[in-house]
N, C-alpha and C positions, 0 to 999 in steps of 0.2 A: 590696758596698762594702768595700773593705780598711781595716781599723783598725790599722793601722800609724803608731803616729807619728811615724816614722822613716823615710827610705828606707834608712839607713844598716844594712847587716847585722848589726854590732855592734850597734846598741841592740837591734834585732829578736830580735835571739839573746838578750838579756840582758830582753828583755820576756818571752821563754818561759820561759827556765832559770836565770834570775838570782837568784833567790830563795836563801838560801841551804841550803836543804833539798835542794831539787834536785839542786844542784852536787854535795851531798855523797851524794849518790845515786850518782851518775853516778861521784865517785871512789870511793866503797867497790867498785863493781862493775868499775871501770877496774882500782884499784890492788891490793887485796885479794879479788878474785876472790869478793864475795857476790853470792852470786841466791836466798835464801831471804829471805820477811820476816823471820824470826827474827833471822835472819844481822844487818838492816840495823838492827833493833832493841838490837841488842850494841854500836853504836855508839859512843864515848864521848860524842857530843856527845846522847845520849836523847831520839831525835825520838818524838813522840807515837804511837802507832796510827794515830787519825784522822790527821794528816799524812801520816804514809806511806802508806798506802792511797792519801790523795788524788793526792800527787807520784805516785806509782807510776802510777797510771793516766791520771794526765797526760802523763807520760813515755813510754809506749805511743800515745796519743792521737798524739803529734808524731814517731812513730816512731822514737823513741831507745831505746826495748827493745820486747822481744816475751815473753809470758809463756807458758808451757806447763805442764800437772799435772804433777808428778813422785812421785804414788803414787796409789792407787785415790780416794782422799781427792779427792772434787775439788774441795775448797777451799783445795788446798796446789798451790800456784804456784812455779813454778822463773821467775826473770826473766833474760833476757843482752841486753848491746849488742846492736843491728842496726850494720850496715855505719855507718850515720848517728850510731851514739852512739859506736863506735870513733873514727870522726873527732873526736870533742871529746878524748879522751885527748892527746896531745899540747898543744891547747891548756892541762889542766890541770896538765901536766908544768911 
């Protein structure tokens, strides 16, 4: 059963990513080229851990990034737009 309460694309997009955590996910990695958590952590606006952990893997979930290790460490995740989260860039231009 689809829980959309909308058919309209805009709400739907703004029922996923509207949040304003998200958003600023998506531009630190559009506009300032971060893909580390720590990265996303230096933020001025000081999103929690718990928050970003959670947006982070919700953002994968809808495939707006993809995460990969980037050191033997495998609890150290590199993150980048997929094709799908490049698309919102312009929107938040």
């Amino acid at each position: 059963m689809d829980q959309r309460r909308s058919s309209c694309p805009m709400a739907n997009t703004l029922d996923e990513i509207g949040d304003r955590w998200t958003l600023l996910i998506i531009r630190d990695m559009y506009f300032s080229g971060k893909q580390r958590f720590e990265e996303f952590l230096q933020s001025d606006e000081k999103i929690s851990t718990n928050i970003l952990a959670d947006r982070l893997k919700r953002l994968e979930h809808l495939e707006i990034i993809t995460k990969q290790t980037y050191s033997s460490h495998s609890l150290r995740m590199s993150y980048s737009l997929t094709e799908r989260g490049r698309k919102l860039g312009p929107i938040l231009e």
